[in-house]
N, C-alpha and C positions, 0 to 999 in steps of 0.2 A: 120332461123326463129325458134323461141323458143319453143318447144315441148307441155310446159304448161303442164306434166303429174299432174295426178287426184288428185297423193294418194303421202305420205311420203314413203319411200322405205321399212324403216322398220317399224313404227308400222301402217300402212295402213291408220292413219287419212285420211278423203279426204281434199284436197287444190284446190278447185274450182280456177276458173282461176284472181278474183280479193281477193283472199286469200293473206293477209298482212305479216303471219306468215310462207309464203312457202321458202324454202333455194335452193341456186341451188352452184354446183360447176362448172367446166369451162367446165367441159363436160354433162353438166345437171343433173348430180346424183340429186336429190328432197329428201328433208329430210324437216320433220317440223320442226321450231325453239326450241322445247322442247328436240328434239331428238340429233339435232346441238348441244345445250347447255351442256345437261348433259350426254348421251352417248358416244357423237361421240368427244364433246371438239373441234369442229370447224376441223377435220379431217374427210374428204370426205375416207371411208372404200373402194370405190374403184381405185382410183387413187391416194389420199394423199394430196390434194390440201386442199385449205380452200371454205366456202361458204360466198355466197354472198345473199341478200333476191334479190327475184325471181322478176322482173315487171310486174306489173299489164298491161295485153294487153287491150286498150278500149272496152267496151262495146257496146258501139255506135257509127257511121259512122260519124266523124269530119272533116277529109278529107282525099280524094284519095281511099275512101275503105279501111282504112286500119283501122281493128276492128274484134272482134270476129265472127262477122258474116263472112267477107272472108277466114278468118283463125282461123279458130275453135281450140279448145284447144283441146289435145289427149285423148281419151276416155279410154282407157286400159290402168291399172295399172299395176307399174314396181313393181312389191311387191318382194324383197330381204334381210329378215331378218339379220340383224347382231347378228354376235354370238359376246358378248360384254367381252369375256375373250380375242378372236383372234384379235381384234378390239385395248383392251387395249395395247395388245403385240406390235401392228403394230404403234399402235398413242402416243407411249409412248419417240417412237426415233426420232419422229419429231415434236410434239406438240409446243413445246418449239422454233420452228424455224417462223417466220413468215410466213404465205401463199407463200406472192410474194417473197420468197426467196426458199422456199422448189424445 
């Protein structure tokens, strides 16, 4: 089940849980799409993966309970500023490779 954290990792925007612009990598790193874009160049800074936008979990009970209300979104922010020189070093050797290839 999908953590749904709050906040972009690095510049702390918040991404409530029906937030359009949230990014997730395969191990949920959370980054907003401004940050995806221009900082990070689709390079997840903790694993090297690429992102995906994040899915909006329902708001309201459709069927089986399965909705925000059974499974709430994660309250507590992952806040991990990237230092955007160690970032460029690191995304510079593999930017250029595909996600699903990396």
């Amino acid at each position: 089940m999908l953590e749904l954290r709050p906040t972009c990792e690095h510049c702390n925007k918040a991404l409530p849980p029906h937030a359009t612009d949230a990014r997730i990598c395969s191990y949920e790193c959370t980054f907003c799409a401004g940050c995806v874009d221009s900082l990070l160049q689709d390079v997840c800074p903790n694993c090297g993966g690429g992102f995906v936008p994040r899915p909006v979990r329902p708001a309201h009970n459709r069927k089986n309970g399965n909705y925000l209300g059974n499974d709430p979104a994660r309250t507590e922010p992952k806040y991990r500023p990237v230092d955007p020189a160690v970032h460029a070093a690191f995304a510079a050797a593999i930017r250029a490779i595909p996600p699903a290839e990396r």
